[in-house]
C-alpha positions as CSV (number, residue, x, y, z in Angstrom):
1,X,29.0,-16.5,65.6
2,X,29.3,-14.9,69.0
3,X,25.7,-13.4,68.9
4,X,24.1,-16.8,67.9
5,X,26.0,-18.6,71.2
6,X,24.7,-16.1,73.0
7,X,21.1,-16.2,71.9
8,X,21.4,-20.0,72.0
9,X,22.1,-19.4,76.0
10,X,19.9,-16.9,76.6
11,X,17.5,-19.4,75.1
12,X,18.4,-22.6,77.4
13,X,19.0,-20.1,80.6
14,X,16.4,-21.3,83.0
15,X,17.7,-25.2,82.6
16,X,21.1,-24.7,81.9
17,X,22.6,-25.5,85.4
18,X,19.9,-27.8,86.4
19,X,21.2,-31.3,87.5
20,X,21.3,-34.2,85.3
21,X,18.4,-36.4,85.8
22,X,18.9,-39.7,87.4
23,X,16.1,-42.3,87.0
24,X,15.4,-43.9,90.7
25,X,12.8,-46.7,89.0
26,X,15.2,-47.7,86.5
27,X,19.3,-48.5,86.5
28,X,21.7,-46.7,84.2
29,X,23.0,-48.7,81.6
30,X,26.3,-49.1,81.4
31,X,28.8,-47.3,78.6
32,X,29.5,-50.9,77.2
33,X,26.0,-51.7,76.7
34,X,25.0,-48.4,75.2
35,X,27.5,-48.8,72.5
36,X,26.6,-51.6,71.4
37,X,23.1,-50.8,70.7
38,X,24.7,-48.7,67.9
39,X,27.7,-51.3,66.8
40,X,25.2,-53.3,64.4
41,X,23.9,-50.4,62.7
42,X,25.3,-49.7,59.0
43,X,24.1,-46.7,57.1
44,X,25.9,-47.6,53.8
45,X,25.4,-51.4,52.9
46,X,27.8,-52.9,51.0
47,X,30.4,-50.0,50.9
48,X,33.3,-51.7,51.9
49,X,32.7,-54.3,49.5
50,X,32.2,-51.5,46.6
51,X,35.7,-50.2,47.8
52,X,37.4,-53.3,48.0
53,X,36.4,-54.2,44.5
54,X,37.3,-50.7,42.9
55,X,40.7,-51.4,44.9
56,X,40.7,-54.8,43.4
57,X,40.1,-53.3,39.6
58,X,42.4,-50.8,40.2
59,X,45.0,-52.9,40.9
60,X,44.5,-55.5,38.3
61,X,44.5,-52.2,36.0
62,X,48.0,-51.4,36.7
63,X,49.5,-55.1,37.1
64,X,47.8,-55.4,33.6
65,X,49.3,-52.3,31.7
């Protein structure tokens, strides 16, 4: 693991301690509204509603027994 770090660095050297660009044309967006752009977004449709009735049925498995 130790030999792939390093080759990884060795690889990245010449920009590794460069400053952090900082647009002068346009303003940073703030943390809040960076988050949000990725609030809406839902890779599994439907999941939770696939869990809650599997929780449901479940239940109604062991109330009925």
């Amino acid at each position: 693991m130790k030999s792939e770090e390093f080759a990884t660095a060795q690889k990245y050297a010449d920009i590794i301690d460069m400053p952090h660009h900082v647009s002068k044309r346009h303003p940073q967006m703030s943390m809040w509204n960076r988050a949000a752009q990725f609030a809406p977004f839902a890779a599994l449709t439907g999941y939770d509603d696939a869990i809650k009735d599997t929780a449901q049925e479940t239940t109604n498995s062991y109330i009925n027994d």
